[in-house]
N, C-alpha and C positions, 0 to 999 in steps of 0.2 A: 051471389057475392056478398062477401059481408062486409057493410057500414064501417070506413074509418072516421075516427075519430079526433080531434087537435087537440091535444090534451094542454093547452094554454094553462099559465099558474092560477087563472081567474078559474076556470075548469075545474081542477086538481081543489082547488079551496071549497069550490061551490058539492064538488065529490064528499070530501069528507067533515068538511062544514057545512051543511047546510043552509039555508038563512032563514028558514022556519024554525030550526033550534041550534042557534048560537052557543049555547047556553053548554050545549055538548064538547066544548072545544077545551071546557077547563075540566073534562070529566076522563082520562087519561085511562086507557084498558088495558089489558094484560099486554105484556109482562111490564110496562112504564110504571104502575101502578101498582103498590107492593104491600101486601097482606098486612093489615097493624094488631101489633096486638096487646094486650097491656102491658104486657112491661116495653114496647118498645114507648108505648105512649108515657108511662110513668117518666120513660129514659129520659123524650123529648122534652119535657115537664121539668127534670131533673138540669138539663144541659140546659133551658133558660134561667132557669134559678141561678145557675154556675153563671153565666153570662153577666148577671148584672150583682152579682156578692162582690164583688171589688167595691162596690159604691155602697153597700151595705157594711162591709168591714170599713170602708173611710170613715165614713158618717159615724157607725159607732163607738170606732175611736175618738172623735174630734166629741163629741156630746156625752160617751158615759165613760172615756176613756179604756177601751177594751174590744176588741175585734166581735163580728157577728156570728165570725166561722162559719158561715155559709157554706164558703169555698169548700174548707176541710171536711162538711159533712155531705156534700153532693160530690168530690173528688172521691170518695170511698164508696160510693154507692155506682156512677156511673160506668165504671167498666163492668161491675155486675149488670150493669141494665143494658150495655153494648153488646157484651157477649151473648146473654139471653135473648135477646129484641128479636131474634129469627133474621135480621139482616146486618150481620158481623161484618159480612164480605161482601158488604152489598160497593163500598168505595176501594176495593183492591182490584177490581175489574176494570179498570179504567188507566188508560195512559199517564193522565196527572197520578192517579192514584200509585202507581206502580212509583214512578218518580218521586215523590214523598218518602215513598218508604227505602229507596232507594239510598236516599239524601239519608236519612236517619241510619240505615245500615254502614253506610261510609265514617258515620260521625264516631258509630262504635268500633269502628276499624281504625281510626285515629288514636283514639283514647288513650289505647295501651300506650302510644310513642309520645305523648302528649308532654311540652315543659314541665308539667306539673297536672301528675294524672288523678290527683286526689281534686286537684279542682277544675278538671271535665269531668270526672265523677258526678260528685256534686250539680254540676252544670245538667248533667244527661238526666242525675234524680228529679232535676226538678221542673226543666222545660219537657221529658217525655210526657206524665199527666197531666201535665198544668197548659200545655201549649200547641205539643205535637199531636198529642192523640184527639184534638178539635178538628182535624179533616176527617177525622173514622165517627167520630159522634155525630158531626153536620150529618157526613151520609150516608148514616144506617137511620138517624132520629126520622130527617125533614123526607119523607116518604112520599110526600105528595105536595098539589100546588096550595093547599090548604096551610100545612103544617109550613112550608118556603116563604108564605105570604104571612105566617103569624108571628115568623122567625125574625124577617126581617121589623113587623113591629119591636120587638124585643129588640134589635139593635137599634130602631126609633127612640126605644124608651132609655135605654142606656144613652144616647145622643143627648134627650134631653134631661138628663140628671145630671150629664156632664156639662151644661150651659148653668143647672140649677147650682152646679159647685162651683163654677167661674164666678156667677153672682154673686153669693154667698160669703164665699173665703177665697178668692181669688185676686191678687194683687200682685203690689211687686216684692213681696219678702220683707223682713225685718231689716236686711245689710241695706244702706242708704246707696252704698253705691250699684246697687242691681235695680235698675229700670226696666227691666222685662216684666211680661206679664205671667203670671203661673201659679199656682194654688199651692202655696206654701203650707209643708207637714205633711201633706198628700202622699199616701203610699204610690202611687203611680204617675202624679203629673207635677210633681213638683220640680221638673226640670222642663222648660219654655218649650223647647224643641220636640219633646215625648207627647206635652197638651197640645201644641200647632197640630200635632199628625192626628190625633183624636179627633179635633175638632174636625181638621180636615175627611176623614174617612166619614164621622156624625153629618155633613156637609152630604155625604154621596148617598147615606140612607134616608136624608130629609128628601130629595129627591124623589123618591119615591113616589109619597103623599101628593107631588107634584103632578102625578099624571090620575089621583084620587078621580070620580067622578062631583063629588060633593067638593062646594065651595069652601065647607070648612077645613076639612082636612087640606088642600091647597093652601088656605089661607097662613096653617098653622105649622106646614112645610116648609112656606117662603118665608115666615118669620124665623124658623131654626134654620136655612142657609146663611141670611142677614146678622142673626145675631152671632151663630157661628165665626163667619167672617170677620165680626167685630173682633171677636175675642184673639182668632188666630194672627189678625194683625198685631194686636198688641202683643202678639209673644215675641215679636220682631224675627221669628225665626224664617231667614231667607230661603235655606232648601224650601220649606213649606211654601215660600212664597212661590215660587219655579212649581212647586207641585201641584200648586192650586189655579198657574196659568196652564199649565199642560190638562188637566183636568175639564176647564172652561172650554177649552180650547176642542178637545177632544168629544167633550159633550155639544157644542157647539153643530163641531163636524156632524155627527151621527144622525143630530134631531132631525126630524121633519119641521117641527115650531121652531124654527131658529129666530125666530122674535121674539117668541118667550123669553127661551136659554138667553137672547142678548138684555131683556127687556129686565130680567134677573140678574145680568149681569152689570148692568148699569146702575141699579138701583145698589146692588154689594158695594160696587165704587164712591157710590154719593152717600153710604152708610160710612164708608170707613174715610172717606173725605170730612165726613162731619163731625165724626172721631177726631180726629185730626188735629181740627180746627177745637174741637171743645175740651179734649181731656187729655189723647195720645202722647206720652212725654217727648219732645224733639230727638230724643237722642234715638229713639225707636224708630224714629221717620230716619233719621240719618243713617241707621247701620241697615234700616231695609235699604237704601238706595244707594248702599255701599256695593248692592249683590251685582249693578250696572257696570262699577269702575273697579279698578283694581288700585287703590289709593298707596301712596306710597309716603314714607314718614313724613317728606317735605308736606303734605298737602294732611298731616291730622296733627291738628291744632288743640284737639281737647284728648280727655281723658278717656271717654268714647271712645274715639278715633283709633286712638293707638290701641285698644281693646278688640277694638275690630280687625284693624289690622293684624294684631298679634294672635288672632284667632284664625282668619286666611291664612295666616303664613304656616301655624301650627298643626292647619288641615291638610297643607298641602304636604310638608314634611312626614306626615304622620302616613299619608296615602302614600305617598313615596316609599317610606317605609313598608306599608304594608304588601305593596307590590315587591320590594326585595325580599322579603320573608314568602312570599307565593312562588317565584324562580327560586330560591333556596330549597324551600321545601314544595313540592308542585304535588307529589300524589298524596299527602297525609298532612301536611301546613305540621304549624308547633302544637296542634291542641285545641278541642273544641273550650273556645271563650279564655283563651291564654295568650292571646299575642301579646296585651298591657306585660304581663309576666315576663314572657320572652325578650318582650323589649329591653325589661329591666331587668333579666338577666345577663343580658351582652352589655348593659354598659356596666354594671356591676364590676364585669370581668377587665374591664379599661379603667377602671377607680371612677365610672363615673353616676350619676342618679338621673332619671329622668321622671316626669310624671307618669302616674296613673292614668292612661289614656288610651279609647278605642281607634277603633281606626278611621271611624264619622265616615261611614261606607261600606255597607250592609254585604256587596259585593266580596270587594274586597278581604272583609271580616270571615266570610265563607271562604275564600280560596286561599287565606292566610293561613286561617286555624285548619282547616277539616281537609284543604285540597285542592286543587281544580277539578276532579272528576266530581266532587262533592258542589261543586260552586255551578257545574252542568246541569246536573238536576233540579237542584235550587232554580237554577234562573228556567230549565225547561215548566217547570209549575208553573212559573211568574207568565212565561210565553203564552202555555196553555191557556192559561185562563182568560188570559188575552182574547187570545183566537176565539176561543168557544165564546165568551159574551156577546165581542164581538159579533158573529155569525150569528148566533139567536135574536140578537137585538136586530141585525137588517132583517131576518125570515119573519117577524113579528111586530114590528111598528108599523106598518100598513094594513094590519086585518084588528078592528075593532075586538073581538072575538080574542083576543090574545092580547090584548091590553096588560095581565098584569104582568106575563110573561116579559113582555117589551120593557115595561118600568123596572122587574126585579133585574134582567139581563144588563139595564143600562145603569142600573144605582151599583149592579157586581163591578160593571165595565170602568166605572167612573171609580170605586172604591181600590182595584186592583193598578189603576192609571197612578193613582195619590203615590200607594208604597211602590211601585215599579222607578216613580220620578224621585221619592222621598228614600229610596233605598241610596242614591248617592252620594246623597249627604249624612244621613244618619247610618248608626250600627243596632241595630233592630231583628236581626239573623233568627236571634230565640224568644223571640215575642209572638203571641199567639193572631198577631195580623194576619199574617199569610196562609197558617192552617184556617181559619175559620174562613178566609175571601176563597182559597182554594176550595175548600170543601162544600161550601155553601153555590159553588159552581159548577160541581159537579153535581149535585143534590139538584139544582135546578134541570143542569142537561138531563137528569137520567127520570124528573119529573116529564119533562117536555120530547121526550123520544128521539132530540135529535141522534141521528143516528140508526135510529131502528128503524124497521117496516114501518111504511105509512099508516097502514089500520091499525099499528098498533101503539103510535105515539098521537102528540097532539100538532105538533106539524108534520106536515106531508112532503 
């Protein structure tokens, strides 16, 4: 008779980890484990350069007055280094992946009908290489758990260049009557609500360094979540505030250390309480705790107030609107990044003007312009990625041996939480957020095997 066996998950780990080498469990075999070869490495090399030139073109404007072109010279080179890397299609094999491109084929199906197709044109010229095509470079580059964990440094290092620009040149603007905080001149964050969400997602990559096994790197993580914090409060921007409780909150749930995650979160509070009390201007404090009440004229008494309020009321009308433009138009909306247009074309037609205005709802913004079959896909990415962090991070925070997999699974978990909560308030649609958190998720699943044959990933 032959011997059964209980194949318990302590089993199954002790099978294909064993505890004499550990060490094996970050060493991932065929097929998880995918051939490099110089040009995919030059690629990889090339896609971090591209990652952090925005902070190179800022800085050389603001000091020699003139861009560093970073960008412009790794965006001409990188799809040569995609297509040659030997793993072109290594992220169209994948659920999210198909969905992506999906999303992107409906945007150009739109175009043609578009209120003004010269500028979804334009829109498509410039968010396809500069934004969209950051889920196909994460996951043809980051090939392994090496290249995942060196990556996420590089969004460490951009995190904290963007604390070193807060410092720096970061204020409330020249106009007296703007008390928010933001890096005025800033090609990218010179609107409060655009730097909250950096800050915030910089927030989920410090993280990281968090589960570091050395004291400094910890040491040097929890100082960029704190200082972080700081800075995102003073932008006073409220969606971010809701994003950054849903995130705590989330992170919270997941950990095993949930006296750390509180023991971090406590301290964030007594940083921005001290804030507060030392430098925060009152009006900052008052329009965050405006995001509680729903104030009405009787009850705003300043100049503030009625700012804030006229900004609630203006979001709401604005999402209103943009939901009758989604039933108006449901399979193709008015045009990728044309509803401001659209809008201002129908009052045009009544004798009348309105602002220049998005729809402050990322959602929205997609089922407006491109569709609701378009707005499916989009939010099924958003879903996925969910899920999959999700799942990797429970299969992995209990096996030492897997350590970094659990910290990179729960900094993706925690960064995809920020834009999923921040997508409701903000219009963010063609910002390269979502391609790089999405691809940098699948790059991790298809390092870590879930999904595949047990022998041949790194969990079983």
């Amino acid at each position: 008779m032959t011997a059964e066996i209980a194949l318990t998950p302590k089993t199954v780990e002790s099978i294909y980890c064993p505890p004499a080498r550990l060490d094996i469990a970050f060493r991932p075999s065929a097929p998880a484990r995918v051939a490099s070869t110089p040009v995919a490495a030059a690629g990889f090399v090339l896609f971090c350069v591209y990652l952090l030139a925005g902070f190179a073109n800022d800085w050389s404007l603001r000091l020699f007055g003139s861009k560093a072109y970073l960008s412009a010279v790794t965006l001409l080179l990188l799809p040569l280094a995609w297509l040659f890397s030997g793993n072109a299609l290594r992220g169209f094999h994948t659920r999210t992946g198909r969905c992506w491109i999906a999303f992107l084929m409906w945007m150009l199906l739109a175009a043609p009908f578009s209120t003004w197709r010269g500028g979804s044109a334009a829109l498509l010229a410039n968010y396809v290489p500069r934004a969209w095509f950051c889920f196909f470079y994460t996951c043809s580059f980051a090939t392994s758990l090496r290249r995942c964990r060196q990556l996420m440094y590089v969004q460490i290092a951009s995190a904290a260049a963007l604390l070193l620009s807060c410092a720096v040149f970061g204020g409330p603007g020249d106009d007296p009557s703007e008390t928010r905080f933001r890096i005025p001149h800033s090609l990218f964050y010179a609107n409060s609500n655009d730097l909250a969400l950096a800050l915030l997602l910089g927030i989920s990559s410090f993280l990281f360094l968090l589960a570091h096994p050395r004291i400094g790197p910890r040491l040097f993580g929890a100082a960029g979540v704190l200082l972080a914090a700081f800075y995102a409060f003073q932008t006073g921007s409220r969606g971010s505030m809701i994003a950054a409780s849903g995130m705590f909150g989330l992170v919270f749930w997941v950990s095993r250390g949930k006296w750390k995650v509180l023991a971090l979160g406590v301290a964030a509070l007594a940083v921005l309480f001290a804030a507060a009390i030392a430098g925060v201007h009152s009006t900052t404090l008052h329009r965050m705790s405006l995001v509680l009440s729903d104030p009405g004229p009787s009850r705003s008494e300043t100049t503030a107030d009625l700012a804030s309020v006229a900004s609630q009321k203006q979001r709401r009308e604005v999402f209103n609107t943009s939901l009758r433009y989604t039933l108006m138009h449901p399979l193709l909306g008015v045009g990728p990044d044309q509803f401001a247009a659209a809008v201002e074309q129908d009052a045009a037609r009544s004798g009348q003007h309105t602002p220049w205005l998005g729809t402050h709802n990322t959602y929205t913004q997609v089922s407006s312009e491109c569709g609701i079959p378009a707005l499916i896909f989009y939010a099924a990415v958003i879903v996925f990625c969910l899920q999959s962090n999700f799942r990797l991070y429970l299969n992995t925070r209990d096996r030492p041996a897997l350590r970094e997999l659990a910290a990179l699974s729960r900094c993706l978990l925690a960064g995809t939480c920020v834009f999923a909560v921040s997508a409701f308030f903000f219009h963010m649609a063609y910002s390269a957020d979502l391609p790089m958190l999405a691809g940098f998720t699948v790059a991790l699943q298809r390092v870590s095997g879930a999904g595949q044959s047990p022998r041949h990933g790194l969990i079983p």
